[in-house]
BALOBA-1460 file (C-alpha; in Angstrom, 3 decimals):
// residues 312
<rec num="1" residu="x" x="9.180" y="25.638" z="-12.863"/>
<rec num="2" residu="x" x="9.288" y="22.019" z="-13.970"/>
<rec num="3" residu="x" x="7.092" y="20.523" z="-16.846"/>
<rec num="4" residu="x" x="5.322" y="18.975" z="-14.443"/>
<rec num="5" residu="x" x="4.323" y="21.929" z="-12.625"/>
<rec num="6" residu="x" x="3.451" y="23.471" z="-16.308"/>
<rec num="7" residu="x" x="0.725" y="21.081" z="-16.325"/>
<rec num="8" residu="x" x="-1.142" y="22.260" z="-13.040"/>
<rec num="9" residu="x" x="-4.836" y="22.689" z="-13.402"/>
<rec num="10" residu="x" x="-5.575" y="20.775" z="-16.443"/>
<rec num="11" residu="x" x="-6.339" y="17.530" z="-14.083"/>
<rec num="12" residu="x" x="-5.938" y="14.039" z="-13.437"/>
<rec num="13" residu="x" x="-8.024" y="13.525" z="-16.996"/>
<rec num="14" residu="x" x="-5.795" y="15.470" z="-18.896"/>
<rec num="15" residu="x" x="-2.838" y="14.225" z="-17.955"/>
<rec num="16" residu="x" x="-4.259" y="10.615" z="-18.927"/>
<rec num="17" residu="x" x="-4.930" y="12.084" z="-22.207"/>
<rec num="18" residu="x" x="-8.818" y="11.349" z="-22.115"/>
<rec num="19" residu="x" x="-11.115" y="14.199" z="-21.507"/>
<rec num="20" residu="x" x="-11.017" y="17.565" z="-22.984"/>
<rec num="21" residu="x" x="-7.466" y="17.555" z="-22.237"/>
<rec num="22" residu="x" x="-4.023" y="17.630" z="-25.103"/>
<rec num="23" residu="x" x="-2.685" y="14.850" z="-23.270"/>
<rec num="24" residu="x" x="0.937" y="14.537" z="-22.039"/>
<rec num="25" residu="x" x="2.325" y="16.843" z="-25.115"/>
<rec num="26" residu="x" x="0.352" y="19.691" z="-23.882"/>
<rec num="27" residu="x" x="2.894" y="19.427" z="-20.665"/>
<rec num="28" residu="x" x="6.138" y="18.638" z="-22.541"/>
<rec num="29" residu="x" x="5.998" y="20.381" z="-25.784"/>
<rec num="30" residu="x" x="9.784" y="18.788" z="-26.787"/>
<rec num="31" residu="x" x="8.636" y="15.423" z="-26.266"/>
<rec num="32" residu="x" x="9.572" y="12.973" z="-28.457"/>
<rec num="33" residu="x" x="6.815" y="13.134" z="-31.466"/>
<rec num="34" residu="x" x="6.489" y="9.724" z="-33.002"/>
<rec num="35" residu="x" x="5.109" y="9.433" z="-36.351"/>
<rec num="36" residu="x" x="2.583" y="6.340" z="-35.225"/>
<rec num="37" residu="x" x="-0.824" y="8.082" z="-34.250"/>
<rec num="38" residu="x" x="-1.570" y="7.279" z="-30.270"/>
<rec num="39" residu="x" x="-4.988" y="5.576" z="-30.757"/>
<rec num="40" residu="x" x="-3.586" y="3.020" z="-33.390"/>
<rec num="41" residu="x" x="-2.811" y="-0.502" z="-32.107"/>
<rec num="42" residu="x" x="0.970" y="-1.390" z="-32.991"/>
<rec num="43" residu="x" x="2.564" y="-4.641" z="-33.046"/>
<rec num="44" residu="x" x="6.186" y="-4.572" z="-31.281"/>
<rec num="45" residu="x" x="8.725" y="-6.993" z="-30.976"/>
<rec num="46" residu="x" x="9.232" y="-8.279" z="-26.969"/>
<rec num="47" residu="x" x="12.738" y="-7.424" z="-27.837"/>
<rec num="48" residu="x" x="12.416" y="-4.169" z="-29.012"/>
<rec num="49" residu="x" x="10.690" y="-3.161" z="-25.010"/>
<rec num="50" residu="x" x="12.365" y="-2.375" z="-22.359"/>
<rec num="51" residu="x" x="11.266" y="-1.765" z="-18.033"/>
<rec num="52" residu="x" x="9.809" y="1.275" z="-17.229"/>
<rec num="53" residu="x" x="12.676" y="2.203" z="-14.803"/>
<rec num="54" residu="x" x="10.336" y="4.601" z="-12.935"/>
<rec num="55" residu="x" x="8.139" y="1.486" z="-12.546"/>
<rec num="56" residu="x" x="6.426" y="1.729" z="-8.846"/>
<rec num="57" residu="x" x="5.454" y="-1.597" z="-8.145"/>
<rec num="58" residu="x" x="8.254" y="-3.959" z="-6.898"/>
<rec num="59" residu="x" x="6.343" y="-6.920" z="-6.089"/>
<rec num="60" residu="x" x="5.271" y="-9.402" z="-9.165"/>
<rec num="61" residu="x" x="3.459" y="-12.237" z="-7.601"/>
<rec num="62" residu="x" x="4.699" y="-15.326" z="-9.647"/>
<rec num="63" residu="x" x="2.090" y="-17.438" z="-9.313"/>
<rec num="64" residu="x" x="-0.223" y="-14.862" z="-10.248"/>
<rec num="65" residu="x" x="1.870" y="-14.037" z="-13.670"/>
<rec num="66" residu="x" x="2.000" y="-17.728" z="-14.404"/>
<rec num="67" residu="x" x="-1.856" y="-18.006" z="-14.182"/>
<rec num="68" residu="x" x="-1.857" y="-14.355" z="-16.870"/>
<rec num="69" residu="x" x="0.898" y="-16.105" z="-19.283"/>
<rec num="70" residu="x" x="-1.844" y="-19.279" z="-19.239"/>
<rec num="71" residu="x" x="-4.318" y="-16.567" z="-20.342"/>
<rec num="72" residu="x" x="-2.375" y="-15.511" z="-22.451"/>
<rec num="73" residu="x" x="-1.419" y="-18.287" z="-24.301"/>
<rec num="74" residu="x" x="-5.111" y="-19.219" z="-25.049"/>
<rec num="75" residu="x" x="-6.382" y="-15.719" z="-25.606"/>
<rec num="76" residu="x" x="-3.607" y="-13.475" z="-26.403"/>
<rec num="77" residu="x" x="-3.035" y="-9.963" z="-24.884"/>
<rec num="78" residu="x" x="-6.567" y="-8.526" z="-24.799"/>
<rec num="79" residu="x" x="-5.550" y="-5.107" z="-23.405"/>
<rec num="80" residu="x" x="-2.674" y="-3.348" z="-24.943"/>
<rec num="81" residu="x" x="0.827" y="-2.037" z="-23.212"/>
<rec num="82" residu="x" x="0.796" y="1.679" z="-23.359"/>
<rec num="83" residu="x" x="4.836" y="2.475" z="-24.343"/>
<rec num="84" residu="x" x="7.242" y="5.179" z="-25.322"/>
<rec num="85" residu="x" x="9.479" y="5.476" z="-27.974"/>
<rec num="86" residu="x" x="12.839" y="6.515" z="-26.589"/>
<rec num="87" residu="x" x="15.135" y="5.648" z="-30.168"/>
<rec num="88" residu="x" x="14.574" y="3.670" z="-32.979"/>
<rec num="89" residu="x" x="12.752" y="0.578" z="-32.916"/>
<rec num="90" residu="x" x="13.544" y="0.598" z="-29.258"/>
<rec num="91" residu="x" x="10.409" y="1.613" z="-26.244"/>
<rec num="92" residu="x" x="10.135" y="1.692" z="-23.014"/>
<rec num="93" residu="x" x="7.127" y="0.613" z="-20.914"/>
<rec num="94" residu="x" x="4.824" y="2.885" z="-19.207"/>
<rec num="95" residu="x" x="1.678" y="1.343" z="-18.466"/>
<rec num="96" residu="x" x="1.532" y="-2.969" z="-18.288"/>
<rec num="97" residu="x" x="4.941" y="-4.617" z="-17.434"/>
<rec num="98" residu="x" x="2.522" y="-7.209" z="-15.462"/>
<rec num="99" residu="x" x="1.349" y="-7.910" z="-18.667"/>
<rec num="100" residu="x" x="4.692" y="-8.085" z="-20.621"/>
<rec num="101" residu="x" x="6.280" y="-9.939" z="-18.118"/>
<rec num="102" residu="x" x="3.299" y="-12.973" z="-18.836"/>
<rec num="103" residu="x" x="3.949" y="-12.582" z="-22.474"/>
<rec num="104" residu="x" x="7.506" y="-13.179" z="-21.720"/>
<rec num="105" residu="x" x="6.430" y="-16.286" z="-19.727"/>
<rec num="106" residu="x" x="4.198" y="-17.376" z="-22.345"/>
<rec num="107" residu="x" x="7.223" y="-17.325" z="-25.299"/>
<rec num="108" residu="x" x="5.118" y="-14.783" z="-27.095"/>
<rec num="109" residu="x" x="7.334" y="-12.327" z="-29.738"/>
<rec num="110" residu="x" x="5.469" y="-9.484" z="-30.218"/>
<rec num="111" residu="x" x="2.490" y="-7.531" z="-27.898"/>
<rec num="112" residu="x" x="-0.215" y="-4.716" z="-28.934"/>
<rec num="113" residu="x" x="0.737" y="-1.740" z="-28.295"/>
<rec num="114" residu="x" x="-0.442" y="2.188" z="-27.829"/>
<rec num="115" residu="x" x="2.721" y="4.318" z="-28.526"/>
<rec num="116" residu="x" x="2.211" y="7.957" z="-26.889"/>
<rec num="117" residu="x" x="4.815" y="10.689" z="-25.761"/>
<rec num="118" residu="x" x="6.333" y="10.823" z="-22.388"/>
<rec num="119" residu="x" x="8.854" y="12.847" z="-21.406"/>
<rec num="120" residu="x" x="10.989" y="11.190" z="-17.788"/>
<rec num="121" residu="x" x="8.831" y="12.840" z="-15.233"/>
<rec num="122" residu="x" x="5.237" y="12.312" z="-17.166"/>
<rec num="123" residu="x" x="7.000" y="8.418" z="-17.187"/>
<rec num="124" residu="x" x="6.886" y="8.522" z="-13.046"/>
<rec num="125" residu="x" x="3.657" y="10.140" z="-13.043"/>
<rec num="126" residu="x" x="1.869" y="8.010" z="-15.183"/>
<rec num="127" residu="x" x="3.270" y="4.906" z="-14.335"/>
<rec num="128" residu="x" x="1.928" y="5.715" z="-10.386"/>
<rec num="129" residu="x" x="-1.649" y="6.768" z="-11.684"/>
<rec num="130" residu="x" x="-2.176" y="3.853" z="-13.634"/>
<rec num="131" residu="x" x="-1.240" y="1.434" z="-10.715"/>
<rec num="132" residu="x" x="-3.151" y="3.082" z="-7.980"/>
<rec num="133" residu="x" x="-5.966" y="3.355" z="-10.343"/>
<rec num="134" residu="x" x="-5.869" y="-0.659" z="-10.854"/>
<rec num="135" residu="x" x="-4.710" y="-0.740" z="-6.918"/>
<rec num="136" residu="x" x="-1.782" y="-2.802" z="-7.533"/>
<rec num="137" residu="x" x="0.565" y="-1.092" z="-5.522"/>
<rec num="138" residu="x" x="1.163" y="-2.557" z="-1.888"/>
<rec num="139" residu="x" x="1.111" y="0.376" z="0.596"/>
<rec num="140" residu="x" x="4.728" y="1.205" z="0.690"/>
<rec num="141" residu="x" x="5.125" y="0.932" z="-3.357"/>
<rec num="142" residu="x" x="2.506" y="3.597" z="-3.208"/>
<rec num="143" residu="x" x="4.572" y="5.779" z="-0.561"/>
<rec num="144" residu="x" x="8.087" y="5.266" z="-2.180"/>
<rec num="145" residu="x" x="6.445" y="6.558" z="-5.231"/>
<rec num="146" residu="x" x="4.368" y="9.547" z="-3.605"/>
<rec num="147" residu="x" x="8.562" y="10.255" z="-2.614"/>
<rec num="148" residu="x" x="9.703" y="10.283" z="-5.662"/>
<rec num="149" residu="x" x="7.328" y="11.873" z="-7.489"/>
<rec num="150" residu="x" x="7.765" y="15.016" z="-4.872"/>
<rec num="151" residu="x" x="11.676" y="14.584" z="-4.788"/>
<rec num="152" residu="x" x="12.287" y="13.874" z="-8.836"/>
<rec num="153" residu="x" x="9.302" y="16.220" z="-10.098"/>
<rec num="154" residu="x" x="9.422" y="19.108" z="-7.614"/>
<rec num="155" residu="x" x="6.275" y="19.152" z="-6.713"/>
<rec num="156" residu="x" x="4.348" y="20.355" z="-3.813"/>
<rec num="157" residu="x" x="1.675" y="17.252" z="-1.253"/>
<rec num="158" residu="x" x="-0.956" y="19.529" z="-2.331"/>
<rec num="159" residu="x" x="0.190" y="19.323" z="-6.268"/>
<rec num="160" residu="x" x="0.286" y="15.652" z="-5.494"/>
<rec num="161" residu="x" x="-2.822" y="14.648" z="-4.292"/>
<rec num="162" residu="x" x="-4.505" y="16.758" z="-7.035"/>
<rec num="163" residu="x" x="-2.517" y="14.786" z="-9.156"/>
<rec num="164" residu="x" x="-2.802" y="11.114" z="-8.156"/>
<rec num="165" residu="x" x="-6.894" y="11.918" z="-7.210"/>
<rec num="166" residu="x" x="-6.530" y="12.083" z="-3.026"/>
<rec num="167" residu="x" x="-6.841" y="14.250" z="-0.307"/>
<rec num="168" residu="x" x="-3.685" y="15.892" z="0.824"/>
<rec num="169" residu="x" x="-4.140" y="14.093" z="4.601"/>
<rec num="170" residu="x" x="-4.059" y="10.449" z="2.475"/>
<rec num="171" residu="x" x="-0.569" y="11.504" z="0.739"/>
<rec num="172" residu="x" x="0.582" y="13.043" z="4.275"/>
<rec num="173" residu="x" x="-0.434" y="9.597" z="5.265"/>
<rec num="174" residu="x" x="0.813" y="7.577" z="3.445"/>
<rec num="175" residu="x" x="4.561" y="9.286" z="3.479"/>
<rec num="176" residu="x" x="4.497" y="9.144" z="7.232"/>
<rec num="177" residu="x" x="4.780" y="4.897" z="6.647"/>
<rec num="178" residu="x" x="8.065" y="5.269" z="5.278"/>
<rec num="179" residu="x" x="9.183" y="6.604" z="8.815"/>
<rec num="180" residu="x" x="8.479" y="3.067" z="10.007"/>
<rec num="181" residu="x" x="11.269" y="0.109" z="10.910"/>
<rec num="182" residu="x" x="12.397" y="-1.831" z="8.025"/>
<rec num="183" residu="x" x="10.673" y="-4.853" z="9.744"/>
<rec num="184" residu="x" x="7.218" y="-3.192" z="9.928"/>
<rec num="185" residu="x" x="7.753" y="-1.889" z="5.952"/>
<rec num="186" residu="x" x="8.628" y="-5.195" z="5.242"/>
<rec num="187" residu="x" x="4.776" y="-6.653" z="6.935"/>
<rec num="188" residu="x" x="2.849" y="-4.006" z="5.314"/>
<rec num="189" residu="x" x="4.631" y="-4.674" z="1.749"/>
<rec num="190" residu="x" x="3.688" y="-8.615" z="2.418"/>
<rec num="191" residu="x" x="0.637" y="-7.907" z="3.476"/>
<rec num="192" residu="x" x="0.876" y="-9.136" z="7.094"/>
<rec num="193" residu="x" x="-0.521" y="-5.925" z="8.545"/>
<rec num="194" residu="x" x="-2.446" y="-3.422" z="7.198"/>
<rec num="195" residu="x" x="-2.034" y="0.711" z="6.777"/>
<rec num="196" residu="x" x="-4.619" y="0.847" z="9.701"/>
<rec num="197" residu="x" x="-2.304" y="-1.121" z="11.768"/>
<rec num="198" residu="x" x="0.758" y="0.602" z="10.859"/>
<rec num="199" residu="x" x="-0.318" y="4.260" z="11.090"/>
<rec num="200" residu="x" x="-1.699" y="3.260" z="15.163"/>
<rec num="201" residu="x" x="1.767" y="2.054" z="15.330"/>
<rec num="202" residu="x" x="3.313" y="5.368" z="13.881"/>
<rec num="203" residu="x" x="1.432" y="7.050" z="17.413"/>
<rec num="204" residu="x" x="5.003" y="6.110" z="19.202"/>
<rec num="205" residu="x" x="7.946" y="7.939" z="17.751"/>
<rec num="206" residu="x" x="10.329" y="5.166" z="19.628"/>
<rec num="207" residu="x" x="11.628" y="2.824" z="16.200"/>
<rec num="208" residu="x" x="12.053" y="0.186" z="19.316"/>
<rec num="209" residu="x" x="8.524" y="0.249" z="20.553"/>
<rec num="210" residu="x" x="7.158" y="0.431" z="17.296"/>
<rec num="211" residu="x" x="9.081" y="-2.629" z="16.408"/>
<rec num="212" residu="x" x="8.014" y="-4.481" z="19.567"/>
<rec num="213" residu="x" x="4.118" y="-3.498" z="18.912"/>
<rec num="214" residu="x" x="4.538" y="-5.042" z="15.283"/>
<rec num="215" residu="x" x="5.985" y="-8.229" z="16.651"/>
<rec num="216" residu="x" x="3.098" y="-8.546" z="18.750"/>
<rec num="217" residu="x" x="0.514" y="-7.891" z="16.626"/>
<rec num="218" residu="x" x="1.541" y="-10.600" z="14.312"/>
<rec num="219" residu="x" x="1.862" y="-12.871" z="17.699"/>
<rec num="220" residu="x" x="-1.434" y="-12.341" z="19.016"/>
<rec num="221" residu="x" x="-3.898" y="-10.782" z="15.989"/>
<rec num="222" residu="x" x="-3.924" y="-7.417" z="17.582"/>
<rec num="223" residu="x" x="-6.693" y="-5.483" z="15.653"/>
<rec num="224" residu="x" x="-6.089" y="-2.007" z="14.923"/>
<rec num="225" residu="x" x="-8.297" y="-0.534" z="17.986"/>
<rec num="226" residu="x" x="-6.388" y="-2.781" z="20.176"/>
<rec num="227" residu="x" x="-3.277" y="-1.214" z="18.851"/>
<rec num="228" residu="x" x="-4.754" y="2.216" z="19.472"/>
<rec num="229" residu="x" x="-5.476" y="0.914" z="23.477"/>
<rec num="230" residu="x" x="-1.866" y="-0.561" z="23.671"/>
<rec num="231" residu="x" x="-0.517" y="2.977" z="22.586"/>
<rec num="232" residu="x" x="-2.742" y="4.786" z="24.948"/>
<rec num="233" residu="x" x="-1.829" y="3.145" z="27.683"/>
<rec num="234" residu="x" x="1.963" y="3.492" z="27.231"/>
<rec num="235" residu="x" x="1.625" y="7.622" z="26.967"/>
<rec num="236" residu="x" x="-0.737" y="7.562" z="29.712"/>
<rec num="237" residu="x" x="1.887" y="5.328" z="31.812"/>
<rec num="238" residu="x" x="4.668" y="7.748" z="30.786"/>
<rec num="239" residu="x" x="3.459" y="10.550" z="31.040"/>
<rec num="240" residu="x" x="5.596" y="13.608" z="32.438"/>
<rec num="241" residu="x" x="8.553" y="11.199" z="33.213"/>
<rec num="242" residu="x" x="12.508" y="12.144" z="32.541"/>
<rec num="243" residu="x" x="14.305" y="9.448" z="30.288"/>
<rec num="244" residu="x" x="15.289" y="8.378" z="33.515"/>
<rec num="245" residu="x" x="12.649" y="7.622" z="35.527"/>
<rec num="246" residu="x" x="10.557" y="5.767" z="32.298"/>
<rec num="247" residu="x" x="11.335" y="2.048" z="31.759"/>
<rec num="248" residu="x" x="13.882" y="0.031" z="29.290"/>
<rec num="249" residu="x" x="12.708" y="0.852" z="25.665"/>
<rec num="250" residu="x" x="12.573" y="-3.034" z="25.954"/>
<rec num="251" residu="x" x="9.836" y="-2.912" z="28.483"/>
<rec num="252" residu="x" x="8.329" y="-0.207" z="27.544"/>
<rec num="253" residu="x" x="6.101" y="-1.355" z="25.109"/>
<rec num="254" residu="x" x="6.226" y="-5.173" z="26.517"/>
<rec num="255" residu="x" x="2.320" y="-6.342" z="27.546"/>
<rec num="256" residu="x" x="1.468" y="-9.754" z="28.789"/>
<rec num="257" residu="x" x="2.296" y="-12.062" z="25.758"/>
<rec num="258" residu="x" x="0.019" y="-14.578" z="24.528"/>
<rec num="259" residu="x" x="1.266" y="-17.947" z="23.968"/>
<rec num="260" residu="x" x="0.040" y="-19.813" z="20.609"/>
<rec num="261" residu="x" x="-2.103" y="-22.459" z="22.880"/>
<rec num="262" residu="x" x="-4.207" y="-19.828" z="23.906"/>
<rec num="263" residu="x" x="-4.869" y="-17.993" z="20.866"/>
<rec num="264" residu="x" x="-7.986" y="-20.568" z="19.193"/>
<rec num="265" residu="x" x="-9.458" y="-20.099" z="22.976"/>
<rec num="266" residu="x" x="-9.221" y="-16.076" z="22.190"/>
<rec num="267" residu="x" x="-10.766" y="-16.194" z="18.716"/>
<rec num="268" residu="x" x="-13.434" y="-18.964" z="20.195"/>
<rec num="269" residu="x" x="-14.437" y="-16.102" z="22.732"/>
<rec num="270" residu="x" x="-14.086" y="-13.428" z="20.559"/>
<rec num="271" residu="x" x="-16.830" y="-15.354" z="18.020"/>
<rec num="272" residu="x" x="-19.053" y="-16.638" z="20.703"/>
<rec num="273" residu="x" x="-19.459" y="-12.641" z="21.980"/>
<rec num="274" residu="x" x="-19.138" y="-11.287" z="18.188"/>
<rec num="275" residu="x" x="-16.410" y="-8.490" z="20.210"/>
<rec num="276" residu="x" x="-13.016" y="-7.914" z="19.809"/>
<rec num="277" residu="x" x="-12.136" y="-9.753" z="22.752"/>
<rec num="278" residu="x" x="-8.657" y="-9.307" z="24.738"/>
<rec num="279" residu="x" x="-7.227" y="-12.613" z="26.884"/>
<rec num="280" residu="x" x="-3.926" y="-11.497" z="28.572"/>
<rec num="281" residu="x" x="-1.992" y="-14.112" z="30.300"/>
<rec num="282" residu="x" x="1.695" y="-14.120" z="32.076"/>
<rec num="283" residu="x" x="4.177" y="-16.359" z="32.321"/>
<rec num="284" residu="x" x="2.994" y="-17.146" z="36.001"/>
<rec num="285" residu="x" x="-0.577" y="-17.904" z="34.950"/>
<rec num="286" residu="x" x="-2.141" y="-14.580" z="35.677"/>
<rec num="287" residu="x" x="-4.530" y="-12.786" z="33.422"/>
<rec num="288" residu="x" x="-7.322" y="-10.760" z="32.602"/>
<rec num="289" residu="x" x="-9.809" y="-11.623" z="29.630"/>
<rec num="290" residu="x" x="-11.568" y="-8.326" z="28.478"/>
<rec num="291" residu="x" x="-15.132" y="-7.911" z="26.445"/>
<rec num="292" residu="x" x="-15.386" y="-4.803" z="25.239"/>
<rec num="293" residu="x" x="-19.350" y="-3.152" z="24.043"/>
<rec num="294" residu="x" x="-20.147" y="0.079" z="23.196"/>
<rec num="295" residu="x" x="-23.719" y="0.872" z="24.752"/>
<rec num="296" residu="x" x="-26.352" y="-0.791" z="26.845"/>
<rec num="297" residu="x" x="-27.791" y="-2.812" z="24.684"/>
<rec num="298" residu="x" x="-24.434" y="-4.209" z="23.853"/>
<rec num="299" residu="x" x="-23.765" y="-5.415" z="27.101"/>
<rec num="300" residu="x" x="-27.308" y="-6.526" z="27.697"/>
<rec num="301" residu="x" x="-26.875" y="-8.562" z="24.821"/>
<rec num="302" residu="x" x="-22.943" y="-10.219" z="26.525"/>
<rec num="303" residu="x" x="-25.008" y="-10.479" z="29.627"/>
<rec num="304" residu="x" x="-27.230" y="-12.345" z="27.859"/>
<rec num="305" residu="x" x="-25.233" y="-14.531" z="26.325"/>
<rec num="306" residu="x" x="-23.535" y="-15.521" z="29.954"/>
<rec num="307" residu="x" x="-27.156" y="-16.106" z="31.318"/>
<rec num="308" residu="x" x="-27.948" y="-18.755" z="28.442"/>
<rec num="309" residu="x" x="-24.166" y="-20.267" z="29.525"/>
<rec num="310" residu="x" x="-25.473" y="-20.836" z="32.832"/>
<rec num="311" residu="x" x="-28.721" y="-22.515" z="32.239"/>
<rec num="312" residu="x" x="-27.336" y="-24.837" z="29.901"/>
């Protein structure tokens, strides 16, 4: 059984040391004792700290740690690093290497400090609970580390979500994006799509179709329901065909592309009818546009709308 395991049942809170918990030296009893009490406030050389190395987040924006060093410089470090002392006069970083990195940029020499005990898997742990709390991780940060918390720590999805505060479907979840294309990891870490996006993409097992679905959601502003329809359609249109008799992986997922001229004349319509509307057009000037509603009154409302269009 691992010390992590040891810990299971004494909670997210205890782990954290707040609560009614011991904190992390009720889970590793040979942890490193330092002499310095954990609520006092130290003062520690810049030089003296080093990355934590089980440090989840990947992605500093610089512009954003240029505008904390500014802080910084005018202010100081207002909330403390949270390190561990791993040999003398040397620590290593558990919780705030945003924050050490702008007191790097702002030529500082020394930062406040908590020093607590952490042995290497409470380092992991922590280090992922304190970004997801502050939801600084980008979606795949946060499954790369769900990975490597179950692969390093031997711990169960179910031990997991206890641990990190989710349901076991939102770790399952969130795993399942790291069985996405490079390319489509890539748009969720920047951003481009969201997990919504990426987990209607995930319906299609085919790494080819789920590339081509990406590429054309960033081309024409698919939203995730429209994602959803796209999917569908290709299982519907496939369904109970050989490998033979179904279409080029190529073609497969390949819909009427929407050139960039057309695309202010979709998001016109789609804010004039306040619906997620669809305008499909091929390269020999066929198309289809598409309102979709959801009741009666919906499409009284389009109708409507079309009505006043006419009398104008």
């Amino acid at each position: 059984m691992s010390k992590l395991q040891s810990g299971l049942g004494k909670g997210l809170g205890d782990i954290m040391g707040v609560g009614k918990g011991k904190g992390v030296g009720a889970l590793i009893p040979n942890a490193y004792e330092d002499p310095k009490p954990q609520t006092a406030i130290n003062e520690i050389s810049i030089s003296d700290i080093e990355a934590n190395p089980w440090q989840p987040r990947t992605d500093f924006d610089q512009e954003a740690l240029e505008q904390l060093a500014a802080s910084i410089r005018t202010m100081g470090v207002i909330q403390p690093l949270t390190l561990r002392r791993i040999r003398e006069n040397k620590y290593q970083i558990i919780a705030g290497e945003r924050r050490f990195r702008a007191a790097q940029l702002a030529s500082l020499t020394t930062v406040p400090a908590y020093i607590r005990d952490a042995g290497d898997e409470t380092m992991l742990e922590l280090a992922l609970v304190e970004n997801i709390q502050r939801q600084d991780l980008n979606p795949i940060e946060e499954s790369l580390s769900y990975q490597r918390l179950i692969n390093e720590c031997n711990i169960t999805q179910d031990t997991l979500a206890e641990r990190v505060g989710k349901s076991r479907s939102a770790v399952t979840n969130s795993l399942r994006l790291l069985k996405l294309p490079p390319e489509v990891q890539q748009g969720l870490r920047e951003r481009k799509i969201s997990s919504g996006h990426a987990r209607a993409i995930l319906a299609i097992e085919d790494s080819e179709i789920q590339s081509e679905l990406y590429k054309q959601t960033l081309e024409n502003g698919y939203s995730v329901r429209r994602i959803e329809e796209l999917v569908r359609e290709y299982k519907e249109e496939n369904a109970g065909k050989s490998e033979d008799e179904t279409p080029t992986r190529a073609a497969k997922a390949r819909k009427p592309s929407l050139s960039a001229e057309y695309i202010p004349l979709k998001n016109q319509l789609a804010t004039f009818f306040s619906a997620d509307v669809r305008l499909e057009r091929s390269d020999t000037g066929k198309g289809k546009i598409t309102i979709p509603f959801t009741s009666d009154e919906e499409l009284e409302r389009i109708m409507a709308l079309l009505d006043n269009r006419k009398s104008e």
